[in-house]
Every structure is written in C-alpha cells, then in structure tokens.
N, C-alpha and C positions, 0 to 999 in steps of 0.2 A: 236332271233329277233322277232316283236313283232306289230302286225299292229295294231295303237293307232288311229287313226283317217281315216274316210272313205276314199279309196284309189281305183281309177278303177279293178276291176275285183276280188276286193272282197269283205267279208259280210259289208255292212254299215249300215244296219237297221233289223229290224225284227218286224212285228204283227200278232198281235192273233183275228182272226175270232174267235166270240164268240157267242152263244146266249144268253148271260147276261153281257153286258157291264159295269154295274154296279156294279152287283156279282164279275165278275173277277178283277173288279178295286178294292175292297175290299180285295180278297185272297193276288194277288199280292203283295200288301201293307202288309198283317201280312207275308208273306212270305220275300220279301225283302224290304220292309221297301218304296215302290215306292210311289210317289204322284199323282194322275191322274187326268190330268185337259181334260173337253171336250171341243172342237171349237165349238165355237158359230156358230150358223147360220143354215139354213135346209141347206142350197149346203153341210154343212160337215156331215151329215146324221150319225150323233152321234161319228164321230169318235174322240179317246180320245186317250190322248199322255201321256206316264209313263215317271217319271223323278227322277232319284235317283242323289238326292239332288238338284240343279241347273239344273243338263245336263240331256236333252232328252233321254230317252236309250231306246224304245220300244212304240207301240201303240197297241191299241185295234179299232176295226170296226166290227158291228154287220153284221151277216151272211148277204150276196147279192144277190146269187145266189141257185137255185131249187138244194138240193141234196148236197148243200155245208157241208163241214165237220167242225166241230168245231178243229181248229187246229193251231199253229203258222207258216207263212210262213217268210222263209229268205229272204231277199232281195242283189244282189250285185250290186255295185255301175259300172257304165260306162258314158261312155264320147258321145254315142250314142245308144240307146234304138233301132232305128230302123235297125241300121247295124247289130249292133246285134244279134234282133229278127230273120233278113232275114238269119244271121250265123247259127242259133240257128236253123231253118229253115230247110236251106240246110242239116246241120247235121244230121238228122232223130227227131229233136225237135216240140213241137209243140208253136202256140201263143196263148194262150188261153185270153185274155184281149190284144187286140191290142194296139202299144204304146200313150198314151194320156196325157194329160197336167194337171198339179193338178194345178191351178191358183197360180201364186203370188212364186211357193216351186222348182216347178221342173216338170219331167216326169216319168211316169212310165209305166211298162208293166210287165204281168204274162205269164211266159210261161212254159211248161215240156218237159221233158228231153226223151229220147227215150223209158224208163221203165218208164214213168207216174208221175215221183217225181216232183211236181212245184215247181218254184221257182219264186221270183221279180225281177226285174231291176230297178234303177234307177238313171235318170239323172239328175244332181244336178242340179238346181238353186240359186235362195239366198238358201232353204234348201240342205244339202249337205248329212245330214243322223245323224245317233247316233253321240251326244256330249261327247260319253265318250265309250271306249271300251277294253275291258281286264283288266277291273278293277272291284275289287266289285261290284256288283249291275249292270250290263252290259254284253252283250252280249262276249262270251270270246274265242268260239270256233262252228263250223259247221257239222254237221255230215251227210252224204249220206247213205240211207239206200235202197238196189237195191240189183236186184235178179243178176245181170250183171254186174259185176264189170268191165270187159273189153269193154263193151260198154260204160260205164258209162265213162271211163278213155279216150278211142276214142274221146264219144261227147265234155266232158270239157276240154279234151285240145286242140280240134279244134276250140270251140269257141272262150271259154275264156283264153287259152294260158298259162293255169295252168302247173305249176310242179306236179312229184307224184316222192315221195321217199318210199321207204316202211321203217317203224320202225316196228322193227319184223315183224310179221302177220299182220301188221296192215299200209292200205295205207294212206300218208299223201298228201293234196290238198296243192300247194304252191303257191306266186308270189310274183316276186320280194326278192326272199331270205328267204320270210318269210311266215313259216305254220301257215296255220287260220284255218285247217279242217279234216276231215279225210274222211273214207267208211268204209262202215261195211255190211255184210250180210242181207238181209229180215231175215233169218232165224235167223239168231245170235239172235233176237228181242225176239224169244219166245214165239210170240200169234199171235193168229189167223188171227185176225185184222189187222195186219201188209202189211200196203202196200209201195212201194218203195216211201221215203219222205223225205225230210232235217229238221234234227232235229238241231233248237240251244240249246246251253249249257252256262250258265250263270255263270260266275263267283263269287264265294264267298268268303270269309274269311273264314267259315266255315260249311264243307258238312254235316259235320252231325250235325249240329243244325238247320240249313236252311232246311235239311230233314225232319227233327223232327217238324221243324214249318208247312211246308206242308203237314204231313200228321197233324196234330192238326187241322187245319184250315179249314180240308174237302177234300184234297187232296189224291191220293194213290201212295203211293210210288210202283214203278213197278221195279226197282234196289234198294235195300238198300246201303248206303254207301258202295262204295269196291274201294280198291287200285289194279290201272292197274299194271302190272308188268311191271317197266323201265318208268312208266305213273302217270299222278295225283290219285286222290282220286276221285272219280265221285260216282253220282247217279242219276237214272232217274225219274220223278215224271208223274203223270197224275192228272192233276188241276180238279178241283168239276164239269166242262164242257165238261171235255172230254179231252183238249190239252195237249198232251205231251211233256217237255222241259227237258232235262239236266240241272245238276248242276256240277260244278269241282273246284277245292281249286283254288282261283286264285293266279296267278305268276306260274301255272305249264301247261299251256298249251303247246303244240307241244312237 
C-alpha cells in the first residue's frame, strides 16, 4: 500500500533551502527533468515551485535564517499545526518557526524533534501539498537519521501516531496501513557532517541514470547505486549547494 496523495501525518511536501535558487532550479531540471516556476510578488521572497510535468512535487526558498544550512526539509501534512506543535511540545520537541499562515495556500510550522532533526507541518488550505507522489519524479519515501532511535520512536509515535515495524535491521515509519519512511543511524551516514535529519528520497524510473545525471551536472554522488537486500535500488546524492536527497527505483518503496 502506497500513500498517493497528501494524507494527515504524513510526508506531503518537501523544500530545499538553497543559496542559489536559480542554480538549483537548473541542476534539478537536468537531474529530473523538473520545471520551476517562481511566485510573483516581494511577499513570496523568491520562493519557487518544482513541477514534474503538470503536478507540483517540491519547492525551493532562498536561505532565512543566520546559520541556516543549505538543505531539503520534509514536511507532514495535519489537520492542525498548533495541536500539534503543543504535542510536539510536550514530547521533548521543539517549535522552531511558530505556526503561521501562508496567505490564500494554508498553514505552516517548523519544528525538531528531541535529537535536533527538523521537520515541517502543514495544514492544508486550498493548497493541500505535492500533486503527485510515489511516482517518478516525486517525493517517494522519508528517511530519519538520529543518534536515538528509541527516542525518536517514543517522540513520533506520540505525536504523530505512527506505526514502526521493523524489516530486518531496518525500522519502518507507518500510518494507516501504509509505510512512507524509515530510520537509520547518524553513524550509518558515514561523515562527519552528519547531523540527526530527515532525508527525502525521490522516486525514479531509473537510479542509476538519474545518478549518473547528478553527478554530470555538478552533483556528488555520496552512495553510488546499490540494491538494499529484500529493498529497492537507492543512492544518495549531494546537489552543487550542499543538499542532500535520496533517489530509489520507483514502485519499490517500503
């Protein structure tokens, strides 16, 4: 089973802080073929919406904040931002962007988790989230990467109300019947850099060409294509800015 369209308390969107919004809207595009169009107007302070073919699947928004890191944040969808936040709260989480209104789309808020990993919220209005998901060119899976996997497991399924099954070694985030995510070690990651994060992983038709186009493009590849055992085919990249995202053959997620 297979969550196709944004669904309370799980991923519906995902963007990438960048310090070249233009730049990245270029890699993107030779990488998976996205279109990027920006909103008009200073209130949208350049932010720009990726859209593979018709449907929305991702945006970009130039750096905010002092110290910010160039990087993709996931977002999960809910039905209220501040009950949430206050869950999120009480959990040992933090708010780091209190919940606010994007005119005219919906609401949102930024908050982390008890190991420092952020994530988004938000609550739909007319916009509801990505127009297309688990399919080519789209957001396809979520990954948790924490030094604490038992606290991590504590906080999300207090808040969010998530399943966890483990396939092998390997813990699966669920709801409603259906795995969108997993966890995985800081350490497993490999480098130094590595701080506790949620990494999205994009669907493709195929990993090792989409690899092959990222690193051509300016990209580094940090996983070369490898087949998980009883798992898809993945690999992970690090874009010309710094942000790291997964890629995995799509139709093999969970």
């Amino acid at each position: 089973m297979k969550i196709t369209e944004p669904t309370p308390g799980a991923p519906c969107w995902v963007e990438l802080g960048t310090s070249d919004v233009a730049s990245a809207a270029v890699y993107y595009r030779q990488v998976f073929g996205w279109h990027a169009a920006t909103a008009p107007g200073a209130e949208a302070d350049g932010y720009t919406l990726f859209s593979a073919g018709d449907a929305k699947v991702a945006a970009a928004t130039p750096l905010y904040a002092p110290g910010q890191q160039t990087a993709w944040t996931v977002t999960f969808a809910t039905r209220d931002a501040e009950a949430l936040a206050a869950a999120a709260t009480d959990a040992g989480g933090k708010v780091l962007v209190p919940p606010r209104d994007v005119p005219d789309l919906g609401r949102f808020a930024v908050l982390a988790d008890p190991a420092g990993a952020a994530f988004a919220l938000w609550q739909a209005g007319p916009f509801a989230g990505a127009e297309l998901l688990n399919a080519p060119g789209s957001l396809g899976w979520v990954e948790l990467a924490t030094g604490d996997a038992e606290s991590a497991v504590s906080f999300y399924t207090r808040v969010f109300g998530w399943t966890v099954r483990s396939h092998g070694t390997y813990a699966q985030w669920g709801i409603g019947g259906a795995d969108f995510g997993g966890m995985s070690t800081v350490e497993a990651r490999d480098r130094e850099d590595v701080r506790p994060h949620w990494l999205p992983y994009f669907a493709v038709e195929s990993v090792d060409g989409t690899a092959a186009r990222a690193a051509e493009s300016g990209g580094a590849l940090l996983m070369a294509p490898t087949d998980v055992p009883d798992g898809p085919r993945i690999a992970m990249v690090r874009d010309p800015q710094g942000a790291v995202f997964g890629i995995h053959q799509a139709g093999t997620e969970g």
